[in-house]
N, C-alpha and C positions, 0 to 999 in steps of 0.2 A: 592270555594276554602276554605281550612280549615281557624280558626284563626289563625292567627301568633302570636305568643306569646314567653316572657323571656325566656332565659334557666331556665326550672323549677330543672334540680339538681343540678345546682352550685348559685342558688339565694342567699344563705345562705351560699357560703363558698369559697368565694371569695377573694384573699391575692394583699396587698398592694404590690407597685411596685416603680424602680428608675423613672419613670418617671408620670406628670399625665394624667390621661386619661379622656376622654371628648366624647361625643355622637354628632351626624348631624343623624338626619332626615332625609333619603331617601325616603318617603314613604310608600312603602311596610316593612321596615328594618331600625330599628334604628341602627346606624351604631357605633360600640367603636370603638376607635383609642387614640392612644399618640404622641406625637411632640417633637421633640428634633434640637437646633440647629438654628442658625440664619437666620430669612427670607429673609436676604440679598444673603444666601448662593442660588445655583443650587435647586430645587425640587426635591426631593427623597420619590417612594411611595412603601415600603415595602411590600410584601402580603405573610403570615404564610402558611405552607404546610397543609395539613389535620392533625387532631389529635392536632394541637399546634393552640394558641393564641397567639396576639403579644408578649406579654411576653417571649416567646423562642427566639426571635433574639434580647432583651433585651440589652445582651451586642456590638451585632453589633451595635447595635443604637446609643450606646454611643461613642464607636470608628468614626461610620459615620458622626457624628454629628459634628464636625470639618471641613468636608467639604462640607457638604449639611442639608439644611435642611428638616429634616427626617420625613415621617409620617410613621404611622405601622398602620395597619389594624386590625379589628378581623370580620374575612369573617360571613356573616349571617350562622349560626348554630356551630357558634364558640366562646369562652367568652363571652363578655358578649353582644353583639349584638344579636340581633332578631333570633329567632329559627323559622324555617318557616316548615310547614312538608308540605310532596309531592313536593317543590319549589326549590330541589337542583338543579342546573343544570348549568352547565360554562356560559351559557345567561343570564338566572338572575344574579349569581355572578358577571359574566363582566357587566355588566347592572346598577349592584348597584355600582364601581367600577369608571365608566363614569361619574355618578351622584356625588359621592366622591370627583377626580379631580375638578367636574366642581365648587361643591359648599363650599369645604375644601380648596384645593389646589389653583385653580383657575390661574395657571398660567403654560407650559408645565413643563412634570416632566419627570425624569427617573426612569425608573423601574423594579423591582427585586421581581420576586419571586420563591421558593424553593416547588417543586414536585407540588401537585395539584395547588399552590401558583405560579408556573414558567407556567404550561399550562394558567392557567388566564394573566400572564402575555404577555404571545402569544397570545389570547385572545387579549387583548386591541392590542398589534402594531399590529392588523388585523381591529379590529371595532371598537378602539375610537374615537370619534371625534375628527374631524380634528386639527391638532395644542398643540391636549393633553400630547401626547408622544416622546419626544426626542429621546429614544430608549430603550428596554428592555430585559433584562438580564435572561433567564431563568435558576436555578441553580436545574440542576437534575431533570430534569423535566418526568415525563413519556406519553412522546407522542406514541401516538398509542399503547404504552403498557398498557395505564388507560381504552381504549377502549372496547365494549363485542365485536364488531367485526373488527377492525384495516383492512385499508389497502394494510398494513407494518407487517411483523412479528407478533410474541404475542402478544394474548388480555392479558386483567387483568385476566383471567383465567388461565392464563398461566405463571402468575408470582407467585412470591414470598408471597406478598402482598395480593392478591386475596383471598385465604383462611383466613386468617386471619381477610379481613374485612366481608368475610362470618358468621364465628364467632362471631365477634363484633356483628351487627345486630342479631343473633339468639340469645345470650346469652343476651343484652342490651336491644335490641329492639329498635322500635323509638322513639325518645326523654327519654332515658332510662326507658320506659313504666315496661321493664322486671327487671333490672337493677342486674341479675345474674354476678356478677362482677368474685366473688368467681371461679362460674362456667367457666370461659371465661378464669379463670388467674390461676384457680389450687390451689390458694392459699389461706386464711386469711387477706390477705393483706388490704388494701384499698383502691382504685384507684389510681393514682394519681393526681394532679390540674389538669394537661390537660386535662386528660380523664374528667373530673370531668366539665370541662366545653366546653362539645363537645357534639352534636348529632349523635349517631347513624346511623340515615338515612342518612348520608352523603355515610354510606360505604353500606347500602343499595342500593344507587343510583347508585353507582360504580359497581357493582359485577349484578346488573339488567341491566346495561346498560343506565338508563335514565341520567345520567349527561350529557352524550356528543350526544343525541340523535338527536339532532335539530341543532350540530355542530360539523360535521366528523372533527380529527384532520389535513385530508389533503385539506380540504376545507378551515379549516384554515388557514393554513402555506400559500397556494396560496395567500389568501389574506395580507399577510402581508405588512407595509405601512415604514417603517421604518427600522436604525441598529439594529440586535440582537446578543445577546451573548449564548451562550448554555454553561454552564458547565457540563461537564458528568465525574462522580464520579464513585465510585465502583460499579463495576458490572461482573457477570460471568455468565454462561451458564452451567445450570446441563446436563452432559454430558448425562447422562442416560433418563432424563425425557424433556430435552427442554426448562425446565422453565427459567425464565429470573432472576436470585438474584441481584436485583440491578431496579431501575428505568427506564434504558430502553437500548436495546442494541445496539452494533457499527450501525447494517442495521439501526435500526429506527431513529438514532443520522447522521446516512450518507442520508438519507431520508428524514427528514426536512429539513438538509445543503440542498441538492438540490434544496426542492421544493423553499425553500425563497430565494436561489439565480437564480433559474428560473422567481422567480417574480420581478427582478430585487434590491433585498434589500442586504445592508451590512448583511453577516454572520462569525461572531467570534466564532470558534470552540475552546473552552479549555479543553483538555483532560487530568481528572484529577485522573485517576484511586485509586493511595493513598486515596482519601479524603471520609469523612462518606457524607453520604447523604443530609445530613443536614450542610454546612459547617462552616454554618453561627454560629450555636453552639458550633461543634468541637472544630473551629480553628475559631473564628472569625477573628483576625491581619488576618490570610487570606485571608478570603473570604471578608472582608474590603480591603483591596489591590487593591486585582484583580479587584474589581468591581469601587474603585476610579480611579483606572489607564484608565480603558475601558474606563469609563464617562468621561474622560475627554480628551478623542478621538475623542467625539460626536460632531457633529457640532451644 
């Protein structure tokens, strides 16, 4: 296996933050994370979508923080945590995530996370260990649409998205080996922090297939063990082409609903058409609401 090693392009250009952040040892990945909020409060464990560091739900954290106490993550090949190449994959990420809980958190938590962030979240109420997970929320998540072969509707080929992280990878490369920014974005510009502390290979592994290779999303969902919540946000159907603009569609959102309620599990559908993908940024008061209220439905 390759070295694992720092984000080698955002080593140097890294920006302070509302809250502080602090590293755990997982092994394989040294893990970032920040805390907000009283340990007396419920367990809340944040996980960032692709492209973003905890710093994007930044202001959720501080709205949430009043009634849970908050962790945020930054998934290995994300800020400033362990950049791993050839090692993306929703098992390792879930993996190092188990490890988190067990030696961060250390008591059950609920959990929320947004696009690749919400599939990890699914993820865990499937394979953490026992006790870990009160229940979790996935906001926009693209099940079976993140897939090369789904099957449910569109793969990532066939989305929005797909191209895009095509691009990314050829114009960046892994670990921005290439680091044609210019090239990738048309412009002068200069990336931005996120980009800046993110690997490539991530959309590599997406657009090849290897993330979810060793975990079909509907092998997943059967196994889920716990309440979930699905938020589905904007999305439509190119009428001419098929593709899917949006995170994942009604069939693959009516398709999970089934499989986890065939597994005998609480399922909370909130259909949010209005909201950006991300809502946690848009609208935080929002997407703090919705996700207070649910939790505390939980048993």
């Amino acid at each position: 296996m390759p070295d694992a090693k720092p984000n080698p392009a955002a080593r140097d250009s890294f920006v302070p933050h509302a809250f502080p952040e602090q590293t755990v040892d997982l092994g394989e990945v040294a893990m970032n994370y920040a805390t907000a909020g009283s340990p007396g409060k419920p367990a809340l464990l944040l996980i960032p979508g692709q492209t973003e560091s905890w710093w994007g739900m930044e202001t959720a954290v501080g709205l949430l923080a009043s009634d849970f106490q908050v962790f945020c993550v930054d998934l290995r090949g994300q800020g400033r945590s362990t950049w791993t190449p050839r090692r993306y994959s929703l098992d390792n990420m879930g993996n190092d995530l188990v490890r988190f809980l067990q030696l961060v958190v250390k008591r059950p938590a609920v959990i929320s996370g947004n696009s690749s962030g919400g599939v990890l979240a699914c993820w865990l109420a499937a394979f953490a260990m026992p006790g870990q997970i009160r229940g979790a929320h996935m906001e926009d998540p693209p099940l079976f649409a993140s897939e090369l072969l789904p099957a449910h509707g569109q793969s990532i080929r066939q989305s929005v998205v797909g191209p895009v992280f095509a691009r990314l990878n050829k114009h960046l490369g892994d670990q921005w080996s290439l680091g044609d920014w210019a090239g990738f974005s048309g412009g002068d510009a200069p990336p931005p922090q996120r980009m800046q502390e993110y690997d490539p290979e991530w959309a590599r592994a997406f657009i090849e297939g290897t993330v979810a290779q060793t975990c079909p999303h509907e092998r997943m969902l059967a196994q889920v063990k716990c309440p979930v919540m699905l938020s589905h946000h904007s999305r439509t159907i190119d009428p001419t082409t098929g593709v899917i603009i949006g995170a994942l569609s009604d069939l693959q959102a009516g398709m999970a609903r089934k499989i986890v309620t065939d597994a005998g599990q609480p399922f909370e559908y909130v259909d949010a058409p209005d909201a950006a993908h991300s809502m946690h940024a848009a609208d935080p008061p929002r997407f703090a609401k919705m996700l207070t209220e649910w939790a505390g439905k939980l048993p």
